[in-house]
N, C-alpha and C positions, 0 to 999 in steps of 0.2 A: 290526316294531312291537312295544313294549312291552305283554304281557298287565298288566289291572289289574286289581289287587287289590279284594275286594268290601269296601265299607265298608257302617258302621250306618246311616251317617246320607249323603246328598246333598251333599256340597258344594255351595256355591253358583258358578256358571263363571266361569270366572277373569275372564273381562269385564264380570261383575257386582259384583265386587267394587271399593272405591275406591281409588284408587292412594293414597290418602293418610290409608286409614284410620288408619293409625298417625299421630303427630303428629311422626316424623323431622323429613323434609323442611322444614315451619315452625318446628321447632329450631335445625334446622341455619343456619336465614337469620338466627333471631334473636341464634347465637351469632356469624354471618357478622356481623351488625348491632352487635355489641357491638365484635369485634375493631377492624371499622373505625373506629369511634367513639373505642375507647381510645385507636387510633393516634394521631389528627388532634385530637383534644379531648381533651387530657390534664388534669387537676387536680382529679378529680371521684373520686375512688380510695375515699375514704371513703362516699360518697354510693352509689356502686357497691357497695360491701361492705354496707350501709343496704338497697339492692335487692335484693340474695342472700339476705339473712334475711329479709328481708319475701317474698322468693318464696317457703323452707322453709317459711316460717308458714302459708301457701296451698296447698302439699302435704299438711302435717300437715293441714293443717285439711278440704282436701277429701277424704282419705283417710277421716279419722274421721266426717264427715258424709255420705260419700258422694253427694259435689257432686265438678263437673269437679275436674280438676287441672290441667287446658289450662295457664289465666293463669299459673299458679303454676310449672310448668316451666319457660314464655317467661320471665317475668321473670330465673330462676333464668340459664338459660342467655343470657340477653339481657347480661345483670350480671355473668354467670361471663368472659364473652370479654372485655367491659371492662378487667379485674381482669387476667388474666391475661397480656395485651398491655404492661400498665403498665414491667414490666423492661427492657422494650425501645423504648417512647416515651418516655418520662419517669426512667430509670437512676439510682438514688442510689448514689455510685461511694464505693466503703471509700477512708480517708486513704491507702493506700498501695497505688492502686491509677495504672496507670502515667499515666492519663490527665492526672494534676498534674503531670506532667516534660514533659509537649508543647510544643513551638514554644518552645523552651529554647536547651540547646545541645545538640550530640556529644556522645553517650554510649559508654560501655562498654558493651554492651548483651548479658546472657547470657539463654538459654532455650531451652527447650525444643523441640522440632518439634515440633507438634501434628498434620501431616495429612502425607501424600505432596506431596513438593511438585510443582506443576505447569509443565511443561517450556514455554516458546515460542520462537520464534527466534531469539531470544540473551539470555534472561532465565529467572527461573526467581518463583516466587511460590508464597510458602505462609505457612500463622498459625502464629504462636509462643508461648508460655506462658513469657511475661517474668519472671522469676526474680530477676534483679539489675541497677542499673544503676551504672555510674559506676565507678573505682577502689576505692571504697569499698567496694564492693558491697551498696547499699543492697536491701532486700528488696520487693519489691515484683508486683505481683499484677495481671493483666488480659491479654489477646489483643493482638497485634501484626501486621500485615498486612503483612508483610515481600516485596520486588522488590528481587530482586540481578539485578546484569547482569553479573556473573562467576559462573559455577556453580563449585559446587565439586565434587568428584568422591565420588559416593557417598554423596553427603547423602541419608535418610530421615529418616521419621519414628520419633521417638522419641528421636534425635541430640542432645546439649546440644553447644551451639554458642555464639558468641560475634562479634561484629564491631562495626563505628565506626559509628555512623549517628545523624542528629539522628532526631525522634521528631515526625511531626505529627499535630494532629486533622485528622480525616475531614472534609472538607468538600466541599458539596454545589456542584451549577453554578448560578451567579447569573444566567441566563436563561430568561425563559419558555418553559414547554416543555422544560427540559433535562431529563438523566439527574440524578435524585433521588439520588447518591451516597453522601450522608449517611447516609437512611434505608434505603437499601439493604444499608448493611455494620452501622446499628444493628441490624438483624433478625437478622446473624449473633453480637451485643454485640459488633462490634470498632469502637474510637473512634479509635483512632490508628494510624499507617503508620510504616514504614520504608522509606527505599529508600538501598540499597549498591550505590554505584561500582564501579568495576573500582579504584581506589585503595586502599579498605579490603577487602582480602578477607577472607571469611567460614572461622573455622579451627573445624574440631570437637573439640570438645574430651575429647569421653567420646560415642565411639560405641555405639546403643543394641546390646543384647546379642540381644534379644526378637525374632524374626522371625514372623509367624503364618503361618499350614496356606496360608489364603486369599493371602498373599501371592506366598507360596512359589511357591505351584500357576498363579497369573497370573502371574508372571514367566516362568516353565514356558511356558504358553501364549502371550505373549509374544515369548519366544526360537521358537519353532517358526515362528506366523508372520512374524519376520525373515525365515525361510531362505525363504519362497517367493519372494524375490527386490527388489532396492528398485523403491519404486515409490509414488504417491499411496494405494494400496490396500492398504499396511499400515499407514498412519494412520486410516481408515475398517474395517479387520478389528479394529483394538485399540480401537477407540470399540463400535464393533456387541456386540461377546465382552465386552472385560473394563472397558470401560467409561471407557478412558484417549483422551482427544479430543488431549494435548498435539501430537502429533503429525503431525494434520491441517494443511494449508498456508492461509494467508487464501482463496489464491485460488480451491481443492478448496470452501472453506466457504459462498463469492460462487456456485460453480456449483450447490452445493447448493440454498444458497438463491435462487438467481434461477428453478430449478425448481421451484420449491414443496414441497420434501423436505428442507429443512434439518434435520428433526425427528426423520430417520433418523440422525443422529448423534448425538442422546443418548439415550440408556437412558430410556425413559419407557414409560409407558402403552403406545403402540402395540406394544412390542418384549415386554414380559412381555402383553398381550395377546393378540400372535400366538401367543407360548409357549401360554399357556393354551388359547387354541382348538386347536392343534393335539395338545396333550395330549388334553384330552378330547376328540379326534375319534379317536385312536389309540385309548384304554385304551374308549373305548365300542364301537369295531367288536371290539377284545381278549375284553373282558368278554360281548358278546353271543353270543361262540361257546359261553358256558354258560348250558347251558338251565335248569338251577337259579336262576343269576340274573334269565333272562328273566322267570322265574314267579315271583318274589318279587319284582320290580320294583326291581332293583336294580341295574342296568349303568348308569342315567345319574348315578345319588347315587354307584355305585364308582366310575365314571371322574371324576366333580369332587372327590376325595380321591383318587384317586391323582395328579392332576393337581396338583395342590397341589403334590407334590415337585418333577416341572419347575419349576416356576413359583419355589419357593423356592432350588431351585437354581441358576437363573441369573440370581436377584437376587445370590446368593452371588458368584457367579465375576464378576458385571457391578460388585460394587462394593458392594454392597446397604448393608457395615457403614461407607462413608465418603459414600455416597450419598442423600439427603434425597428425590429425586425420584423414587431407585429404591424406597427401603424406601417411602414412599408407593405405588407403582404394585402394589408387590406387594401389601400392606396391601388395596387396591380390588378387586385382582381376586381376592384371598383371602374377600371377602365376596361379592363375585358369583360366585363358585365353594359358597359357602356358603351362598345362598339357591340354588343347586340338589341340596345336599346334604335342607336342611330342606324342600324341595318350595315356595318361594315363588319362584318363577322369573317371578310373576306382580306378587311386589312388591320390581323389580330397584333401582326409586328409594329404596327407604325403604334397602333392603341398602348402597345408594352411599353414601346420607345416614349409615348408621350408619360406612363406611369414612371420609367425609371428617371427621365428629366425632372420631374413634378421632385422627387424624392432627392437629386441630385441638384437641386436649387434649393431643397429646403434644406438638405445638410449636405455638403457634398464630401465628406468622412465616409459616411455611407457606402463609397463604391470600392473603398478596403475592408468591407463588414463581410464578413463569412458568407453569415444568413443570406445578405443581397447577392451576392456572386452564389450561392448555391439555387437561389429561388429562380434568378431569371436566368440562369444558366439550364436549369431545369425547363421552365417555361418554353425559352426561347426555343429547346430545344424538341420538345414536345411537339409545338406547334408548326416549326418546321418537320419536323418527318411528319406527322400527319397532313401535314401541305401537299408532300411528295409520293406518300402512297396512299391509294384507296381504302376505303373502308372496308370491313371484314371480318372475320371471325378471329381473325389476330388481335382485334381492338383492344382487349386486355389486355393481354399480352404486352403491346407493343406502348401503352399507357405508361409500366410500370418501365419498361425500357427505355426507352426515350428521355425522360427524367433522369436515370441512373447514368446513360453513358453521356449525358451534358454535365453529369455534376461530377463526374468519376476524375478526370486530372485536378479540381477543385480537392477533392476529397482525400486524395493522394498526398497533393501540395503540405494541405495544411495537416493530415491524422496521418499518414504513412500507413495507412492500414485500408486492404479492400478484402469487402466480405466476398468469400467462393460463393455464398450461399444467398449472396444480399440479395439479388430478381425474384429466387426463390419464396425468403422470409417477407416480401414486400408483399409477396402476395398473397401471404396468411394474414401477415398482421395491418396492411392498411382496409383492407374489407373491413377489418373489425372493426379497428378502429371508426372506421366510416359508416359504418352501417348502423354502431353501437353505442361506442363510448362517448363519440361526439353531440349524435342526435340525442342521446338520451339527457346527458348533460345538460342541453339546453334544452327541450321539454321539460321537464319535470327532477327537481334533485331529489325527487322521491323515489326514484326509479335506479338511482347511485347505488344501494344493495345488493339487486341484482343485476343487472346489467352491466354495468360497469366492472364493478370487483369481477364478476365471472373472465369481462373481455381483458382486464387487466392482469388477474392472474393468467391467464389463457397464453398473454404477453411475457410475463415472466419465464413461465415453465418454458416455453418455447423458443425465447431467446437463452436461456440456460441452457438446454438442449444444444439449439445451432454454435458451435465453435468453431468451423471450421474458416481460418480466416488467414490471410496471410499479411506479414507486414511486407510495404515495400518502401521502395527507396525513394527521397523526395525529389520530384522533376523540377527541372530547370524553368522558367520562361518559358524561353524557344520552344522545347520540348511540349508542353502544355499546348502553345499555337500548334506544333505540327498534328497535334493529337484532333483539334477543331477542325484542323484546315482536310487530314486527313479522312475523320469522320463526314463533311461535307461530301468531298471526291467522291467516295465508296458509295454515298446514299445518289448521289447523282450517275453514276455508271448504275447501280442498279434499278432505280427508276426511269433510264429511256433504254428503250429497246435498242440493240445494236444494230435493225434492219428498219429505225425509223424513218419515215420517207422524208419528215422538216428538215431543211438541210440545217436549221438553227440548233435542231434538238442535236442532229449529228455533230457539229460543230463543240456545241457543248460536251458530249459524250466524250470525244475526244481529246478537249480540253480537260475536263477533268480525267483524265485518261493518263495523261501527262503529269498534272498537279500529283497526281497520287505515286505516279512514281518515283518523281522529285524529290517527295516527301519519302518515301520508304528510301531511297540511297539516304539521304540524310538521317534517317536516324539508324541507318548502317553506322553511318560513317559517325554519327553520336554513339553509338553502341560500342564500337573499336575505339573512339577515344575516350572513353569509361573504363575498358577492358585494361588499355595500354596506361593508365593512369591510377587503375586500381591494381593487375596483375603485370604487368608488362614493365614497371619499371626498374632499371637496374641501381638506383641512388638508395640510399635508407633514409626514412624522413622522422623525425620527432617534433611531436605537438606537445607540448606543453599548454593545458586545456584549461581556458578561467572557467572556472566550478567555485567561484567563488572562494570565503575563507574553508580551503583545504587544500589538496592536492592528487592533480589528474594528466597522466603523463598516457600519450598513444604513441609506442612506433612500429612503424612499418618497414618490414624487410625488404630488401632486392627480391622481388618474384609476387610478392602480396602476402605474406603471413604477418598477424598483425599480435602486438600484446599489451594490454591495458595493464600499467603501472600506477594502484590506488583508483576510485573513483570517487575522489573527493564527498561531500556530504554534509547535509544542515542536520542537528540536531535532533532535529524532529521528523523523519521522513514523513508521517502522513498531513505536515503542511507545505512543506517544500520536496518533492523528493528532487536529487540532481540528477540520480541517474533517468529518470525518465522525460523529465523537463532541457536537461542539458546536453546528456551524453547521448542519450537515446536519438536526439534529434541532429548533435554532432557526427557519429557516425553513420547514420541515415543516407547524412549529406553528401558524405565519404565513399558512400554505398558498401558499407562496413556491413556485415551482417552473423562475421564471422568472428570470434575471436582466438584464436588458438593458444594464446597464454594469458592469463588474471593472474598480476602480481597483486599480494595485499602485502605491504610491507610492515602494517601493526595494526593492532585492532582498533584504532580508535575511531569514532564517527566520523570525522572529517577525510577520514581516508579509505575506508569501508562502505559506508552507508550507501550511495552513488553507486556498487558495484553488484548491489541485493538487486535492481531493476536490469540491470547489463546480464548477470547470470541469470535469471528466470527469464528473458524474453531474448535471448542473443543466443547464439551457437557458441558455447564457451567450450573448449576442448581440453583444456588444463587449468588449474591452479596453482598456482607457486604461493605460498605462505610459510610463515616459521609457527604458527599454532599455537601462540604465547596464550597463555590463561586471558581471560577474560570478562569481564559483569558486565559488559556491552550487551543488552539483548538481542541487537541487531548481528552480534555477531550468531548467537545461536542460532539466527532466521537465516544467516546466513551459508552456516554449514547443513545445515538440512535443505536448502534451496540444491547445494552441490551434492548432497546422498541422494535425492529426489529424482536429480537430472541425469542422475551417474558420471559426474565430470570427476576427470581422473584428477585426483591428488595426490602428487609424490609426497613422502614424507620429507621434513627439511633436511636430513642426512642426505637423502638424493640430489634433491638438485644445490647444494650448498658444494662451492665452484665453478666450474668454468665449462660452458655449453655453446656451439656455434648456430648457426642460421645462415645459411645464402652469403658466406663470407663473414659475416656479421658476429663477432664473440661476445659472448653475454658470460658475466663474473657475479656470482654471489660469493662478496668479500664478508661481508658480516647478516648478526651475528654468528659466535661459535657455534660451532653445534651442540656442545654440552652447555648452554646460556640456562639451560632451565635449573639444571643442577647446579650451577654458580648461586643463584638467588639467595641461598643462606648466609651467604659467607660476602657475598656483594648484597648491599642494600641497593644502592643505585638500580640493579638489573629490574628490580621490582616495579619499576615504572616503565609503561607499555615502550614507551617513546625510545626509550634507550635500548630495545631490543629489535628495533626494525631491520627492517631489512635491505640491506644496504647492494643495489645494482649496480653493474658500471655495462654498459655499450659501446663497444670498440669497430669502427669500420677504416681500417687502414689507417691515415695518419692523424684520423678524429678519433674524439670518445666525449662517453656523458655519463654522469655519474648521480646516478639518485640515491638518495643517503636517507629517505623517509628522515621522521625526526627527530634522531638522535642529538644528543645533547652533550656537554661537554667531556663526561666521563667516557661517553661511549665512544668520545668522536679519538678522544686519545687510544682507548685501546685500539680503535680500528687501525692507528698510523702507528700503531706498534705491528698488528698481524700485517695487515698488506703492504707500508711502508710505500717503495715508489710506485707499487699497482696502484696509486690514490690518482695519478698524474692523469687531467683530465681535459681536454679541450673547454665542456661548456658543464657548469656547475648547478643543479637543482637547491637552491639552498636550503641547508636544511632547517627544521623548526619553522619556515615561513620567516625568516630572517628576526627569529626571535634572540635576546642578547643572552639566555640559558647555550647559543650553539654558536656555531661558524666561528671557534678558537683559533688564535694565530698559529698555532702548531698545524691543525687542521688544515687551513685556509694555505699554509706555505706548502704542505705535502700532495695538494689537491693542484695547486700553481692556474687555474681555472682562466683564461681570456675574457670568457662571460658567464656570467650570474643569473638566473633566473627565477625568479621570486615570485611562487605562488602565492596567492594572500587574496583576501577578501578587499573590498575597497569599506576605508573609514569602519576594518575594524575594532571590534568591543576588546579587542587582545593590545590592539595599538602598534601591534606587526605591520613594517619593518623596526625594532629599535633601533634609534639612531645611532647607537653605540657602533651596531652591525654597519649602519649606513657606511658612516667615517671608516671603519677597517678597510671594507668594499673597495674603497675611494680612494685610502690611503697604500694600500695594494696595485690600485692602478687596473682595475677591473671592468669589462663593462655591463651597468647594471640594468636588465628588464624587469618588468613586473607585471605581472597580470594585472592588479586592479587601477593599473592606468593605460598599458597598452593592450588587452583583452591576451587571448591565444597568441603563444608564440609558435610559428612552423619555423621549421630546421631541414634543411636539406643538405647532404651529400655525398658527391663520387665517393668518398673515401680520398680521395688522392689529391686531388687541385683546389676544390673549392668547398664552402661552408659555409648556406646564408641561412642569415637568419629574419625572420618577416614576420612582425608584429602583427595583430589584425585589424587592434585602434593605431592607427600613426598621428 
């Protein structure tokens, strides 16, 4: 134990004092309050700047009267976050800047490398600093989010480079509930994309000269651990050390996170945290062997300054100077090493408050980053339960806890997935890591051999092993506050006694007594309007799903049974998949988890591919297909995902006709059932397209008619077999409103009100043809489209009404 030094005066005991004497923490929410505000309510900028001076005016003023200054900060910092957010909500873009050349044509396109670029299984991605476009070589100015699927050899950063590529704006997913795309890469100011072929390859044109110390020296470390041999556990040793994930495999990522330690593979909070404590746990047993220190009280403030240099050196080596999340982590724990330097280990909140402002001034993007909201939600969280219970033999324990249930609606929000096992696996795999793969790392890379590949493979087998993990449904807002506010209550009723004698503490007790029940009716009463919204309702709804160029139809019956028609699909699923990137997260939102019918209406990618991630990770309870041949790979992945899971498949003699649901008649009008044996004798039938499978949804005095996409021959035979069964309220067009379909024969036996056109936006197909447009028009029809108004919802009684609600207006 540390002798203490005689002071003049008594402090007052750290328990007496307020944790919020200083007015941080309500800074920090008012500037939290401003960012978010600037983001989502943009055009107030002036008004804002109006606020800022009239808060100075309130500084000045209570300074020189010696009245608060409270108001006059919040305003100040309430106004400041507004303001400062504006460049990246709301962008006023220079005339030559490259965002005017978008969705154009093919360009010349030279620039810069701006960052390391990052490696995946046959593509490569990194931002560029556009220079010039065209023959011309026009001058031009703005960031580039460039995806080549030819690497070139030796590309870095700093490289001027050059290659063919059209230029598109960023655009966001037109489903409720999707990934916010848009606003995700405006936070980094990139508005436009590129993506190279393996046709245009990418040529350097003037490779940089510059190499830095930092590079250098991770490439170094790098090459060392290659040599401990291939293996999963040198994509997980180059994430840990130097900070490079390209490496790691989808499936390494899936075992991570189905354990609940997904969080170990990127440099955050927890990994310069471990650092930290174990610094100061070293340089404090170092330091106390001088009893000169001991008597000046000085071995806990040496050891959080000496610890500083761990700490900023393996922000160094981890990436720190291309890392947002790391120079943040170090930044935090730079201050809470810092309130133990100045003896305020007692005001560790207001210390965090001042690290997350620091970080929220220098970028204020920042406080939509994942890493930030999961580190000091972690943090903050920590800190307080240890505030509020004593120490103990639970310390472990309660370490690993703490962290977890702060970042757990965080974690929910953004992955839909909470591991059963995650407290569990935290506390195999963060010792390790902590005790092993870290320290070792930075002592000596000689020690990478063994120690590390031991604790890394250790990681592997063990997260392979832990699967037991459930997906859930993504929380609202609200929902997420109730979760805090609730958590708070509970930790406060259980830390004062119910026969405390403070009538303060009782007062509180009580108080939160209340809060917590408030909160429990309400997420009753959110649980019943989920229930009544998912099962409870008596309308039939149909989504028409933007999945981009393909087609993805969800409806939902009177009572909750739900059937996914097509899931759309890119080409290539292991670079884009839809179904886990769009549907996955679409029905999440829906709190879908179930699907009791998968229609595929043909085998082809764009209407399949989307449905491989829905069947292996969803409760899929049937299939409807017609089983048309196929060279699609994805279809064979497809029918062994359904033998795998045991999901019932009628053959298409079954269900070809006419099925009910909760009022609801479902028609399989096409194709015939003998279409396979036609094929000889029809050429036509031999193309997937013309054999799909044609639904129609009928509720009382509506109906909707999905025609997959058949094409002119098919579309006549079908208005020879079903003839006035074609008569349709609201029309799926078929082909993506290609000019091969949607015939006036067609189009007059279907008599459709509205039209809705799935398609890709500034398809390579060139869907809608105009041709389709003008009939559309000249019919008197009214037309949607996914790739300008996102998801179309459909609602109705069946009887009186029938809306329909865009999700871009």
């Amino acid at each position: 134990m540390e002798p203490q030094r005689s002071r003049i005066s008594n402090p007052a005991p750290a328990q007496d004092r307020k944790e919020f004497s200083r007015p941080l923490v309500p800074l920090l929410l008012a500037m939290i309050s401003g960012i978010i505000t600037g983001f989502y309510l943009t055009g107030y900028g002036i008004a804002a700047y109006f606020a800022m001076a009239a808060g100075i005016v309130f500084i000045i003023y209570g300074l020189l009267t010696e009245k608060p200054v409270f108001p006059g900060l919040f305003l100040l910092f309430l106004s400041y976050g507004y303001v400062s957010v504006q460049p990246y909500s709301s962008p006023v873009f220079p005339p030559d800047h490259v965002i005017h050349y978008a969705d154009k044509y093919k360009w010349l396109i030279v620039g810069i490398v701006d960052e390391k670029p990052v490696k995946y299984k046959d593509r490569i991605r990194f931002t560029l600093k556009a220079e010039t476009l065209g023959s011309a070589r026009i001058p031009v100015t703005g960031d580039i989010r460039v995806t080549a699927s030819k690497i070139p050899d030796g590309l870095s950063a700093g490289d001027r480079i050059s290659f063919v590529s059209g230029i598109g704006s960023v655009r966001t997913s037109g489903n409720p509930g999707g990934f916010d795309y848009k606003n995700y890469m405006a936070l980094k100011k990139i508005w436009v994309t590129a993506s190279v072929n393996k046709d245009y390859p990418i040529d350097i044109e003037k490779k940089t000269s510059e190499t830095s110390v930092l590079e250098d020296f991770r490439d170094n470390i790098s090459e060392l651990i290659e040599e401990t041999g291939p293996g999963d556990h040198v994509g997980v040793l180059k994430a840990l050390i130097i900070g490079d994930q390209g490496e790691i495999s989808q499936s390494l990522r899936e075992d991570f996170a189905q354990a609940g330690i997904a969080h170990v593979l990127s440099v955050s909070g927890l990994h310069i945290g471990i650092i930290s404590g174990l610094a100061l746990a070293l340089f404090r047993w170092l330091l106390s062997r001088f009893e000169i220190l001991l008597w000046k009280a000085w071995v806990k403030k040496g050891a959080a300054i000496l610890a500083l240099f761990p700490v900023i050196a393996y922000g160094l080596i981890a990436g720190m100077d291309k890392s947002d999340a790391t120079q943040r982590s170090v930044i935090m724990f730079g201050f809470l090493l810092a309130a133990t330097v100045f003896e305020r280990d007692d005001e560790s909140m207001n210390m965090l408050a001042i690290a997350a402002l620091l970080i929220l001034f220098i970028h204020p993007p920042s406080l939509f980053s994942v890493s930030f909201q999961l580190s000091f939600s972690g943090v903050f969280s920590t800190l307080y339960g240890f505030s509020k219970i004593k120490s103990g033999k639970t310390d472990f324990f309660l370490a690993s806890f703490f962290p977890i249930i702060g970042a757990l609606p965080i974690i929910m929000y953004y992955y839909n997935q909470v591991s059963l096992v995650g407290l569990f696996a935290n506390f195999i795999f963060i010792p390790v890591i902590g005790f092993v793969v870290l320290p070792a790392g930075l002592l000596s890379v000689v020690l990478y051999p063994f120690s590390i590949h031991a604790a890394s493979s250790c990681i592997h087998v063990s997260a392979f092993a832990l699967r037991n993990t459930i997906e859930v449904v993504t929380p609202d807002y609200l929902e997420i506050s109730g979760f805090y506010i609730l958590a708070w209550a509970v930790l406060q009723i259980k830390t004062i006694h119910p026969e405390a004698s403070d009538k303060k503490d009782m007062l509180r007790r009580k108080r939160a007594i209340m809060i917590a029940a408030a909160v429990t009716i309400a997420f009753a009463a959110d649980v019943c309007y989920w229930l009544n919204k998912r099962f409870w309702h008596e309308d039939l709804r149909v989504t028409v799903i933007d999945v981009g160029q393909g087609t993805s139809s969800l409806i939902e019956f009177p009572g909750g049974d739900c059937l996914l028609a097509d899931g759309g699909g890119s080409s290539d699923n292991s670079s884009f998949d839809v179904g886990e990137r769009i549907l996955n997260p679409f029905l999440l939102y829906k709190r879908i988890k179930t699907i009791d019918t998968m229609v595929l209406s043909h085998p082809d990618g764009d209407h399949l591919n989307g449905l491989l991630y829905i069947a292996g990770h969803f409760n899929v309870k049937e299939v409807w297909a017609n089983y048309d041949e196929s060279i699609e790979p994805t279809y064979s992945e497809f029918i062994d995902i359904i033998k795998k899971k045991s999901i019932r498949q009628p053959e298409f003699e079954e269900i070809f006709g006419e099925h009910e649901n909760k009022g609801v008649k479902l028609e399989i009008l096409y194709p015939p059932p003998d279409f396979s044996q036609r094929k000889e004798k029809d050429d036509w039938r031999n193309k997937t397209n013309n054999n799909s499978l044609v639904l129609k949804v009928t509720f009382g005095n509506f109906s909707f008619l999905f025609p997959g996409d058949i094409e002119a021959p098919a579309e006549k035979e079908l208005v020879a077999i079903a003839g006035d069964k074609l008569k349709s309220t609201v029309l799926i067009a078929p082909h993506h409103g290609s000019k091969t379909s949607s015939t006036e024969e067609f189009l007059k036996a279907v008599s459709p009100e509205y039209i809705i056109i799935s398609l890709g936006w500034n398809n390579r197909f060139h869907f809608p043809h105009v041709s389709v447009i003008n009939r559309y028009e000249t019919f008197g029809y009214k037309v949607l489209r996914t790739d300008r108004q996102g998801a179309i919802s459909i609602s109705t009684d069946g009887k009186s009404y029938l809306r329909l609600e865009p999700h871009i207006r």
